[in-house]
N, C-alpha and C positions, 0 to 999 in steps of 0.2 A: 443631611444630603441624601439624594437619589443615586443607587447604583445600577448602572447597567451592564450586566456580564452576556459580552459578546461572542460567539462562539463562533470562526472562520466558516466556509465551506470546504467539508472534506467529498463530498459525496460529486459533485461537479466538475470535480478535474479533468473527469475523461480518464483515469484512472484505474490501472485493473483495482473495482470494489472489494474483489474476495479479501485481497490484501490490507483491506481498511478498519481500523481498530476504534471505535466509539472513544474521541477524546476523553479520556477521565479527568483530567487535572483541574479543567475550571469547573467543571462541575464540582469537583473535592469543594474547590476556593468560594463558590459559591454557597456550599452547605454551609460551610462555617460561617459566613458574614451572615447568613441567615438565622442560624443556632444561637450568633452573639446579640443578636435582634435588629439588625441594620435592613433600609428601607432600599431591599435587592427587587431587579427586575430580572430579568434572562432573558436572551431568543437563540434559536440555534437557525442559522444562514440556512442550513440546507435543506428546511420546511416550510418556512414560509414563503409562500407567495409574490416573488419580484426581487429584485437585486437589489444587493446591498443600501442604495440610494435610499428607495422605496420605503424600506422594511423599517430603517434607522428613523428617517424622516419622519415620519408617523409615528415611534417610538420616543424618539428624544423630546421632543413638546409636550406629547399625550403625558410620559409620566413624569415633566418636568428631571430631566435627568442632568446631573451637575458632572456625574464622573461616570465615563465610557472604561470598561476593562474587558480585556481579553488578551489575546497568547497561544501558545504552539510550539512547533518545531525551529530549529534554520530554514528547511526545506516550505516550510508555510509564510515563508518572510512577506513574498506578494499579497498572500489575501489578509495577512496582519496589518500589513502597512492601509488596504485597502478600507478595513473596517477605522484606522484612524485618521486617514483623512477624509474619509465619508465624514465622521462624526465633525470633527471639524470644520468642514465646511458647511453643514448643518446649523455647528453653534459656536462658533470661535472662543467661547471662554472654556468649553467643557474641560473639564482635566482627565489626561488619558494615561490610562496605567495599561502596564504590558507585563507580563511572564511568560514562563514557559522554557523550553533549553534553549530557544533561540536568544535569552536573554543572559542567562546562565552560565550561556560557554562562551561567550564572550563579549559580556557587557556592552562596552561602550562603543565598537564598529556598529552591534544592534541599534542601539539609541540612536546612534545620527544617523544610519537607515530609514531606521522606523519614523523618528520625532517626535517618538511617547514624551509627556512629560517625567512620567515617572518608570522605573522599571522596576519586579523582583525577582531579586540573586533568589534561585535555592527552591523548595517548599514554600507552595503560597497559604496554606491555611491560618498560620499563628502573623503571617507577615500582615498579611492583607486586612485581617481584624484590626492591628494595632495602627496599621498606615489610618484605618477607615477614621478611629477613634480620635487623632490627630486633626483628618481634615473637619470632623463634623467638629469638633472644639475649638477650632482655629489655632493650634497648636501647633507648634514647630516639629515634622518629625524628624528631624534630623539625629535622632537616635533611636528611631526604629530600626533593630537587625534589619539587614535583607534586603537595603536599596540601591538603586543608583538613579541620581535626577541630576537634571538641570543645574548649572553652580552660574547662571546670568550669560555673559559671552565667553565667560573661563575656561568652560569644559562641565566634565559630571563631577559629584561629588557620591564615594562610593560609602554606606554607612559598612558598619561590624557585622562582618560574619555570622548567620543564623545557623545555630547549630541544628542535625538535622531530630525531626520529631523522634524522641525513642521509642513511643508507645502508639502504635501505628491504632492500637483498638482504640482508641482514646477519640479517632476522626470521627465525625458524623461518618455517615454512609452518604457516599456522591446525590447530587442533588438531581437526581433523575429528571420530575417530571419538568423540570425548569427548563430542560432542554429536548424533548421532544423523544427522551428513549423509549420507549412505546413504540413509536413510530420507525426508531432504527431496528429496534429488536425484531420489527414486522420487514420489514425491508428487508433483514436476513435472513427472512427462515425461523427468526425464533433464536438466533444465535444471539447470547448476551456477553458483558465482557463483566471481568472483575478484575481488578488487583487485589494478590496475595501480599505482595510484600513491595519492598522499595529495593531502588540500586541493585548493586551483584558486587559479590568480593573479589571478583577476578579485572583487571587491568587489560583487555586486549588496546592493542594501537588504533583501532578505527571505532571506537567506542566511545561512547559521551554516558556518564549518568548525571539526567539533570535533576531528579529529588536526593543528589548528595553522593559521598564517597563509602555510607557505611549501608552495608545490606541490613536490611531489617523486615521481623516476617509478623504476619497479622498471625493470630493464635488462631486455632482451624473453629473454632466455638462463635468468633469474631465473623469469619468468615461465611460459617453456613447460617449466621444469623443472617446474612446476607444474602447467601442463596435463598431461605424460605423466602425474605422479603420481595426478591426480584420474580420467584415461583409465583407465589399469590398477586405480585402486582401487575406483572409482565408478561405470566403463563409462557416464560420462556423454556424452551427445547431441549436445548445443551449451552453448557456452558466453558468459554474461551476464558483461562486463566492468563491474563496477557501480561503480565511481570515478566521482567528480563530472565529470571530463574525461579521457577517456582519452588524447590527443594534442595538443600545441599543435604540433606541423611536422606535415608532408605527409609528410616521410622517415619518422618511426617509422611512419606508420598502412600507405605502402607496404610496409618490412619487416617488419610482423604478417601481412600479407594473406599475401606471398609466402611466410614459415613455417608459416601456419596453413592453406595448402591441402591439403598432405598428411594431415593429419586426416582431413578428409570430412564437417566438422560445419560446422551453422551458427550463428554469434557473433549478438553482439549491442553496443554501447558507445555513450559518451555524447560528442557532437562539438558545437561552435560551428557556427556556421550561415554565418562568411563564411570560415572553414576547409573549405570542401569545393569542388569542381568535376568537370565532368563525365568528365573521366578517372578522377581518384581514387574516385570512387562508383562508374566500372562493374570497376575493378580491386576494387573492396570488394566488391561481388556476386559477382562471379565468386570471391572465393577463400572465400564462405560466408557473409556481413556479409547479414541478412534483416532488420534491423531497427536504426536510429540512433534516441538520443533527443535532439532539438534541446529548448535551455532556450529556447522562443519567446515565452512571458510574458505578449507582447502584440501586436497589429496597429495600435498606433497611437505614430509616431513621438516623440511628445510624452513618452508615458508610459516606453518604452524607453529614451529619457533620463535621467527621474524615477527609474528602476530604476535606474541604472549600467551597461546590458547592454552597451555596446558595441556594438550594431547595431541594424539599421532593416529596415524593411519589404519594402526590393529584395530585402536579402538573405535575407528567408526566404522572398520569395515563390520565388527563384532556388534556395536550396536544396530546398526541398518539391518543387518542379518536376523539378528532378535527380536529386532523390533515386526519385521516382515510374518517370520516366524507365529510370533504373537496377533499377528492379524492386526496393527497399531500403523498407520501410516505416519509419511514424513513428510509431506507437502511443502511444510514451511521452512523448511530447509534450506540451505544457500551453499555454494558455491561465489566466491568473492574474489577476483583477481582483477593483479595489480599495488599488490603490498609492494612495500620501497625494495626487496630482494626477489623480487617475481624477476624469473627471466624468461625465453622460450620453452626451454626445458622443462621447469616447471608448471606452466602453461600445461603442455605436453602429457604430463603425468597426470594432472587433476580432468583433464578432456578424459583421457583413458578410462579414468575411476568412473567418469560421467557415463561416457559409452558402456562399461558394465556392467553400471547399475542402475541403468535407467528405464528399463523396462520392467525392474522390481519396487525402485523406491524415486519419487519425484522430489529432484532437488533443482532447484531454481537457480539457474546463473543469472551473477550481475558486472560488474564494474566494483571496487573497491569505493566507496564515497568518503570524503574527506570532509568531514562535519566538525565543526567548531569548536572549539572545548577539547580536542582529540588529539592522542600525538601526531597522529600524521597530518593535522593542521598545522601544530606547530614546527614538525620538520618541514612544511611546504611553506610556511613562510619564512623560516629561519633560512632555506636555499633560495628563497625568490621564486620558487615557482608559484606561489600567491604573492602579487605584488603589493594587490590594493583589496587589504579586508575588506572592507567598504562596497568593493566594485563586487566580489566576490559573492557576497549575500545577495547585492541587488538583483545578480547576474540568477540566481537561484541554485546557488553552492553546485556548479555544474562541476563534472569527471575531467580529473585532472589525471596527468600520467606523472605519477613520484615514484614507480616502477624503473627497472634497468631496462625493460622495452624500449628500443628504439621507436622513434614515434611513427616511422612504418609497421613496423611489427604491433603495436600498441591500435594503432585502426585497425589490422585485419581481426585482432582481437576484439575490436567494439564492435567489427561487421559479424564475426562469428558469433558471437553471442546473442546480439539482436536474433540472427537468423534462427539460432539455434533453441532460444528463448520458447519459439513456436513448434519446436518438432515433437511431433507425439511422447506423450509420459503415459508410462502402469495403462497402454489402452487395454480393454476388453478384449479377453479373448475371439470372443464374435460378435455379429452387429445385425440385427434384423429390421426393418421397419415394418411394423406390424398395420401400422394406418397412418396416414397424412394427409391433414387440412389445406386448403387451397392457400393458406397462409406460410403455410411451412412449420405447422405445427405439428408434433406425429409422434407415435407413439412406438416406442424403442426394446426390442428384446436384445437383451446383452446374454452373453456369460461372463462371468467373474473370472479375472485373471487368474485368482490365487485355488480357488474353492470348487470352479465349474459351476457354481449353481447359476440356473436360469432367475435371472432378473426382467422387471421392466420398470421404463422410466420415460417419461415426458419431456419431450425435446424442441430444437429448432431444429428445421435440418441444415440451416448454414453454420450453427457452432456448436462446438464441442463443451460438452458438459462432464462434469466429475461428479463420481454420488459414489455412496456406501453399501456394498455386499447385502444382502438382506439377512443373510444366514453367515460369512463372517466378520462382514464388517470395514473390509478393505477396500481404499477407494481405487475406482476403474475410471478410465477415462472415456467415454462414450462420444463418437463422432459418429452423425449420420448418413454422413457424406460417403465415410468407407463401404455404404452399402447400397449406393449408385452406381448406372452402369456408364463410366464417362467415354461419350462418343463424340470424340472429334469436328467431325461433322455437323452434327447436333447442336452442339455447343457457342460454334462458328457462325451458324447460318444466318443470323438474324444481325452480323456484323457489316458494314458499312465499310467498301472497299476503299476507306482512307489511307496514305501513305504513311501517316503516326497515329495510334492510340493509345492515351493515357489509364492507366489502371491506380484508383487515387485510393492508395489504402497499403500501407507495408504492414498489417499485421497477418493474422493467422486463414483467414480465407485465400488470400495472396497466397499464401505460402503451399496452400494448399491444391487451387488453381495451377501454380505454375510445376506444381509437381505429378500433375495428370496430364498436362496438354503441353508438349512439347513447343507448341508455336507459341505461346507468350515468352517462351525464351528469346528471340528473337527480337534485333533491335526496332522492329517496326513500334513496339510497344514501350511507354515509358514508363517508369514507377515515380510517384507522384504520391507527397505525404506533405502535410500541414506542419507536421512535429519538424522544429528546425533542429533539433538534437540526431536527429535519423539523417539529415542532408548530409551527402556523402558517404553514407557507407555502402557496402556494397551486400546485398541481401540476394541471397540465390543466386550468384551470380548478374544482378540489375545493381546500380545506380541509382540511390532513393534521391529524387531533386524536386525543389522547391514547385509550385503551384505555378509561381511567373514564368515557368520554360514553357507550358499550353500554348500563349503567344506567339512567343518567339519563334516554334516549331512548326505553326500554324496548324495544332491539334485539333478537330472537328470533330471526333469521338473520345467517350470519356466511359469506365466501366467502374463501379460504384465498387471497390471490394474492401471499404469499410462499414460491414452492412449495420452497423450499429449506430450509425452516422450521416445515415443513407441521408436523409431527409435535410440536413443543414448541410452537407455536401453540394446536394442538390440545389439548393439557395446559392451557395457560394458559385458556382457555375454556371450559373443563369445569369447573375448579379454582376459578376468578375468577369468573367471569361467569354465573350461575346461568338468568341470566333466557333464555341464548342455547339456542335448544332444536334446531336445526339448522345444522350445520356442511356446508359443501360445499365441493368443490373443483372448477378447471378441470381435464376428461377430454376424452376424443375419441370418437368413434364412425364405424363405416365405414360410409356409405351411399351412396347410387347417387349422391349428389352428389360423392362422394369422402370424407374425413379431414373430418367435421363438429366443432367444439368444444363442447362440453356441459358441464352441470355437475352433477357429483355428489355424493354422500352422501361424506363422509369417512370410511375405514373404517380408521382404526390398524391392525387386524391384517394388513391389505394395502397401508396407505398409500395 
């Protein structure tokens, strides 16, 4: 038989990218069918040329393919499902296999989402070889560990528990070129990802481990045989150790550092927060380490309980502090509210932590997510507040409130976060634009928050960019906007004396906008976003509402302040919206005041 391993699109979502991690797991699944010598093809969605339909269509005939496999998270359920009825309607007999955690953590609501034929529980490398070796013999695998399929109109029928791999060196090395990482690694900069190890031995409540329950670590010999390979193949930069915990001793994180100075790259990895001290963070600097993600959750000790984290407040205020110290940023950091004993109070207290430390260390708020497999899935459907698994997944495991928030209090919290989401983090001390391109290209003298030293760096001037100190290494946030001179007047002139204008974009140029120019506050103007997750909340004091109020308002001006989107905006407006008769965007103009912000005509042919 012919395999095709299908890889979702991660890179199209519309998605903050920074946040995006090079799927490893079918890649692992694919190394091994390939190592076992099985007749594997690969494509990865988010390089080839044309949608899904396209890409399959011309794949499944060309290489005569009999079984479609692929997989992911819960949170990827739509483009999962997307690549299995593609296939199917392509070829109605194909047989379609799925894994991944959305399989994982909770079997069989996934299956009757999806409509895989087959799924696998667990680690797919030992499964997927033995499922293969079944279908190409015509063999019954009804006792291959690590399934669940189809039992006729009955239901699924779930095989034996696949214990998890002990010997993590034992895997091939992920099947790179099969899936276009070259291509990602160029996309980011040069940033590559690796797994160190599998799972984590800690239990938090909002946690899923889908390669199993017991932590297990690749031997660091395993590891940098990896790195040379991806150096030599991929001439990558730095490297993202993207494991849920890279180290639980001090001893391994020391022997990383002292092998991976010869490099000359700088890492990245995931550490505990009462694992660290001030030695061990300035030997992580110094051998390349520019960035730890602590899982900090929460600033309020009550709740860090209620999670299972194993630690409190000293210690992250002790690590942040050291880690600053040592010149190591935090970026990937979180803030998470809304565990089942979140109240206002402790709301309260973890905002506070936010406000004090956020101009030292950038830690990301979200909403708490209730992922499959997790206790707080199973307390959300044990009380009914998930009613219908099913619907659930479909729905895209959207924010549920199993918090003591009242579901007034629980929205001003989704409002404040969104908004807050976008407020300046760790900016630069100062902001210079040295030159800028008629395009809005331009080139940026900063200083370093931590160190003073004079930097430069290459910008837009509509968004905000983060980069690394040159001399210590800590990341600044560089906005070029901060060093326009915003004149009212200016800015207005070129506006069309309509009674409503629409501003279509709730992210960070909005945010920015309505915090220079007092008259977008004002109800003349409406906030106006696609993402039906944002309807309703209240952002800067606005009212994020759907696209269909244009109409009804009889809107005739429209201001583009999702400039990353400008161009299919611009489509949907033209397309949709008949009544809207001028489209503009934020521009700049040079005048004796300096870099003035304006707003222009939208011209497609120039963007």
């Amino acid at each position: 038989m012919n395999y095709l391993l299908v890889m979702p699109k991660k890179l199209s979502t519309g998605a903050n990218t920074t946040s995006i991690i090079f799927p490893l797991g079918i890649a692992y699944v694919s190394a091994a069918l390939k190592q076992a010598g099985y007749s594997v093809f690969t494509t990865n969605l988010d390089f080839p040329e044309g949608d899904t339909f396209t890409v399959l269509e011309q794949l499944l005939p060309d290489k005569q393919i009999d079984v479609v496999c692929t997989g992911g998270l819960s949170l990827d359920c739509h483009k999962i499902k997307e690549v299995i009825d593609t296939a199917r309607k392509i070829n109605p007999k194909v047989i379609t296999v799925v894994g991944g955690g959305i399989i994982s953590s909770d079997p069989e609501p996934a299956m009757r989402v999806l409509g895989a034929d087959i799924g696998v529980i667990g680690e797919g490398e030992r499964t997927i070889c033995e499922l293969a070796h079944a279908l190409d013999s015509g063999q019954d695998f009804s006792n291959v560990p690590g399934l669940i399929f189809r039992d006729g109109d009955n239901g699924f029928i779930k095989t034996e528990r696949r214990k998890e791999i002990a010997d993590l060196d034992s895997i091939p090395f992920p099947d790179f070129d099969g899936f276009n990482y070259g291509q990602w690694v160029d996309f980011f900069g040069g940033a590559a990802a690796l797994l160190s190890d599998r799972s984590c031995p800690f239990r938090c409540t909002f946690c899923f481990h889908p390669t199993g329950e017991k932590y297990r670590q690749r031997s660091l010999d395993n590891i940098f045989e990896e790195i040379d390979y991806q150096v030599r193949r991929y001439n990558v930069k730095s490297i993202g150790l993207t494991s849920e915990l890279f180290a639980t001793t001090r001893q391994r994180v020391l022997e990383f550092c002292e092998r991976i100075k010869r490099y000359g790259m700088s890492w990245s990895c995931c550490l505990r927060v009462p694992d660290v001290d001030a030695d061990l963070l300035r030997t992580m600097s110094e051998s390349g380490c520019n960035l730890i993600c602590y899982g900090l959750e929460s600033a309020d000790n009550s709740i860090l309980k209620s999670m299972r984290k194993g630690i409190n407040v000293e210690q992250i205020k002790r690590a942040l502090d050291l880690s600053y110290e040592a010149s190591i940023s935090t970026e990937a950091s979180n803030f998470i509210f809304g565990d089942i004993n979140e109240t206002a109070q402790t709301v309260a207290n973890t905002m506070d932590f936010w406000w004090q430390y956020n101009q030292k260390t950038h830690i990301n708020l979200s909403l708490i997510q209730t992922y499959p497999g997790t206790y707080l899935y199973e307390y959300a459907c044990k009380n009914g507040i998930i009613a219908d698994k099913e619907k659930f997944l479909r729905d895209g495991c959207p924010i549920i409130n199993v918090s003591k928030l009242s579901s007034t209090e629980f929205h001003e919290l989704t409002s404040k976060i969104a908004e807050l989401r976008m407020h300046p983090h760790v900016p630069a001390k100062s902001i210079q634009i040295e030159d800028i391109q008629e395009d809005g290209n331009c080139r940026i003298e900063y200083i370093c928050r931590k160190c003073e030293t004079k930097n430069f760096i290459d910008a837009r001037f509509w968004f905000t960019e983060t980069c690394h100190c040159s001399s210590c290494g800590i990341k600044n946030e560089v906005d070029p906007f901060k060093a326009a001179s915003c004149l009212p007047d200016s800015f207005f002139a070129n506006l069309p004396e309509d009674s409503k204008v629409a501003l279509w974009g709730a992210g960070g140029i909005y945010y920015k906008l309505i915090h220079h120019y007092s008259d977008l506050a004002s109800q003349r103007f409406l906030l106006i976003d696609a993402n039906s997750e944002l309807h309703g909340l209240d952002i800067c004091k606005k009212t994020v509402l759907p696209p269909e109020v244009l109409e009804q308002n009889g809107v005739k001006s429209a201001i583009i302040t999702a400039m990353s989107r400008k161009e299919e905006i611009h489509r949907t407006l033209r397309s949709r919206y008949p009544s809207i008769e001028n489209v503009l965007v934020p521009s700049f103009e040079l005048t004796d005041y300096g870099i003035v912000p304006v707003l222009k005509p939208f011209r497609p042919d120039r963007g």
